[in-house]
N, C-alpha and C positions, 0 to 999 in steps of 0.2 A: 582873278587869281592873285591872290597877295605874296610877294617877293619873302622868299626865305632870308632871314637874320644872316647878318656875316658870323657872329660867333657862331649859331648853331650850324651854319655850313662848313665851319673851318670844324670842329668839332666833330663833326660826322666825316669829312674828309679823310683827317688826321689818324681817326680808325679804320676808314675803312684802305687808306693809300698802305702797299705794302714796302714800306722801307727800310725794315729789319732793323738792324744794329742802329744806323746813322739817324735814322728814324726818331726811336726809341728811346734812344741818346737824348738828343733835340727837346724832346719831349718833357724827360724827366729834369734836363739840365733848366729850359725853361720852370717848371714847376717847381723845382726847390728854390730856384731864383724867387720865383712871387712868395714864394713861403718862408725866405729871408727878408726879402723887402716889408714884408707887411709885419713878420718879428721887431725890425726894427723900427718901423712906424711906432709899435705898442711902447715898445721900451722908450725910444725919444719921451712921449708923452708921459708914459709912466715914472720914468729917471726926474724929468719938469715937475711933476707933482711933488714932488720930495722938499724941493723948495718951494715952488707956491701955493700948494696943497696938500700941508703934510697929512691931514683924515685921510685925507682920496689917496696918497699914497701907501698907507699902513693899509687901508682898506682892500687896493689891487692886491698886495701883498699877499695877503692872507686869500685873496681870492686865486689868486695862481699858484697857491698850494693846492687847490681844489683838485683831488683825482684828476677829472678831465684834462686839464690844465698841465695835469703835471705829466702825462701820457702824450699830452700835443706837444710840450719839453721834448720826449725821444725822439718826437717826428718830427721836430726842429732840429738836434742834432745830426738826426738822419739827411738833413735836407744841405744845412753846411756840409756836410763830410761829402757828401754827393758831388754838391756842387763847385767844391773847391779841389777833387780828386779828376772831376770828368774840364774842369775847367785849365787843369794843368794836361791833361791829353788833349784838348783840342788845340793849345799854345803850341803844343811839341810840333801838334801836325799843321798849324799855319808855320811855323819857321820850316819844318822838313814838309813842303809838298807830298816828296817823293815816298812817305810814310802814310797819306793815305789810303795806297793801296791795302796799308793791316789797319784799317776801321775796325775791321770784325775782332781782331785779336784784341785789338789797344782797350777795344771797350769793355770783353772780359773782363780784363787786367783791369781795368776799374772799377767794376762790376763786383770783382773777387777782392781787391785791395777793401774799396768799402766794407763788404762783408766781414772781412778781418778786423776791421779795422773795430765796426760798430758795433759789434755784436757782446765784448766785454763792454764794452760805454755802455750799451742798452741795460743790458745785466746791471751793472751799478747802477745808474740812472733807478730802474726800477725799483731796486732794492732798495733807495732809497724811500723813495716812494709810498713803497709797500712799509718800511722804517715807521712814517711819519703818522700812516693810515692806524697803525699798531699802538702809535702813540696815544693817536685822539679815541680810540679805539678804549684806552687804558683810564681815560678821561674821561671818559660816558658821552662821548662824541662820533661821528661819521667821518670818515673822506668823504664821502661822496653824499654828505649835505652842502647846500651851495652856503657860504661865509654869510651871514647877515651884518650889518652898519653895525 
């Protein structure tokens, strides 16, 4: 019998353990984390092109205008606002201990702050989006043809 992987054990785990709020929390704070880390991976490299390779630069450019592209934009906003809203409740409650016990509330509260928060961004964000699609749209072009060299 061959030993199950650690990711897919922690993965299956992670669904199946019920840990509500605090859980949940963890979860999502983790993942928008890797979904900033790896934003700014792209951009380092893509900012470096500008100077050592200006093609490959103009080139990204116009490739992350691309529909897909510009919708994994919202889901990047999404992912900072997340993570720097759940990242200021878990500071409150390492200085106050004693605030642990409102996990469940505090997380709302950030749950619902976000919500507030992103939901005009999202709306603009799109719209612009949708802006640009109209544009190329107007130009006998697609969004959602991928940029060629």
């Amino acid at each position: 019998m061959q030993a199950e992987s650690t990711l897919k054990l922690t993965l299956r785990e992670a669904i199946r353990y019920r840990g509500l709020w605090g859980q949940w929390s963890w979860i999502a704070h983790r993942l928008s984390g890797l979904a900033v880390l790896a934003f700014l991976i792209i951009h380092v490299w893509d900012t470096a092109n500008a100077t050592f390779w200006p093609v490959a630069y103009s080139y990204t450019v116009e490739v992350f205008k691309w529909f897909p592209f510009s919708v994994m934009e919202i889901g990047l906003m999404a992912a900072v606002l997340y993570h720097a809203f759940n990242g200021i409740r878990i500071t409150l409650l390492d200085f106050k201990p004693e605030w642990w016990k409102y996990q469940r509330q505090s997380a709302i509260a950030v749950w619902g702050l976000f919500f507030v928060v992103f939901i005009p961004i999202a709306f603009f964000m799109f719209s612009r989006t949708l802006n640009h699609c109209s544009e190329l749209s107007a130009a006998g072009d697609s969004c959602f043809t991928f940029p060629t060299p």
